[in-house]
C-alpha positions, 0 to 999 in steps of 0.5 A: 953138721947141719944138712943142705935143707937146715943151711940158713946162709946158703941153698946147694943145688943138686944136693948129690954130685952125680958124674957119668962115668967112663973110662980114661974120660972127665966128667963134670957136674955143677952146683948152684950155689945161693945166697939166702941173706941180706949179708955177704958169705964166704964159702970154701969146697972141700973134698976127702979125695982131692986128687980125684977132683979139680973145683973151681971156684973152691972158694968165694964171696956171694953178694946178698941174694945172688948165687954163683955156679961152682963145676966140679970135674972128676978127672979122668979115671984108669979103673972102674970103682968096685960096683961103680960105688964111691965112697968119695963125699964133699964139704961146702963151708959157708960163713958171714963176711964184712961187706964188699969183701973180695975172696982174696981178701978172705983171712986165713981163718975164715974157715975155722970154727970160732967161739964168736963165728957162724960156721954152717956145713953142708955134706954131699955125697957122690954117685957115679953113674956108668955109660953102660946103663944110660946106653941100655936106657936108651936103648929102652926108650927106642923101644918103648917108642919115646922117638929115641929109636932113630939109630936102631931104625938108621941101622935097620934100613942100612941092612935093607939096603945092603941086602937089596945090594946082595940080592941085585947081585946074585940076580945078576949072577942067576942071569949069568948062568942061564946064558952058560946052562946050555954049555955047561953040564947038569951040575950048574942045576944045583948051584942055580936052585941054591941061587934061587932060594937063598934070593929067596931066603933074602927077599924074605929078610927085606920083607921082615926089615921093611915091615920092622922099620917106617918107611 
């Protein structure tokens, strides 16, 4: 079987299917395939899971110099692979046809290998490529500072604010208990130092918020 680059009838682009994997979720990935003659070419798609992938179209006619976009979707999924590994792989088949031959017209062995027939294949391989790790790549660029660190600066300034909140809050309970303190007893001094330093405990958490995102 020759390989993607010895194929004189057709050119596969991407050489590899890669589909982002997630559970219970279908993924896509798609082929440019192209015809590299001056004569019309037949192609088939076959896979050694069938189940596992819906191709359309699996089969079709390219006119000379022209190409067409075959979308492979893997359905979804119940279960991780074991290491995210997959075993799976694909054939595209390719042989010359007669001009201004329609798919539906294709005989029932197109696809066979005959004495007389040229026959080229190409294998490609699969790879998975799990959620987790396009999350954690993301969340490298952010900080990297490649302008993907927006959500991280969004979540940071929803802190500040809510500890802005906290803080009016207990400023105004810290009010509240100075108009009480001369009727209540010697115990509300207690809980009026532990309001004083837990604003400031906040005041500080704003601070360091604020200094870790722009403004």
């Amino acid at each position: 079987m020759s390989g993607v680059g010895e194929n004189q009838l057709i050119s596969i682009v991407p050489d590899e299917l890669k589909f982002l994997f997630e559970l219970e979720k279908q993924s896509y990935c798609d082929l440019k395939v192209a015809n590299k003659t001056e004569d019309y070419v037949a192609f088939k798609v076959k896979t050694t899971s069938p189940k596992k992938y819906f191709v359309r179209p699996n089969t079709g006619v390219i006119q000379p110099w022209d190409s067409c976009i075959i979308r492979v979707t893997l359905q979804a999924q119940r279960e991780y692979p074991p290491d995210m590994q997959c075993k799976d792989k694909f054939l595209l088949q390719s042989t010359l046809v007669p001009p201004h031959t329609d798919v539906d017209d294709l005989p029932q062995d197109t696809f066979t290998k005959d004495s007389g027939k040229t026959l080229t294949e190409c294998k490609l391989k699969v790879s998975y490529i799990s959620s987790s790790t396009t999350q954690r790549s993301s969340e490298s660029g952010a900080t990297n500072g490649d302008g993907n660190g927006s959500e991280t600066i969004s979540r940071l300034k929803e802190e500040r604010d809510a500890a802005v909140k906290q803080t009016q809050q207990l400023q105004h309970e810290l009010e509240m208990v100075k108009k009480r303190r001369m009727n209540s007893g010697n115990g509300l001094s207690l809980k009026l130092a532990a309001l004083v330093g837990l604003i400031g405990l906040i005041i500080g958490f704003i601070l360091k918020l604020t200094l870790a995102s722009p403004t």
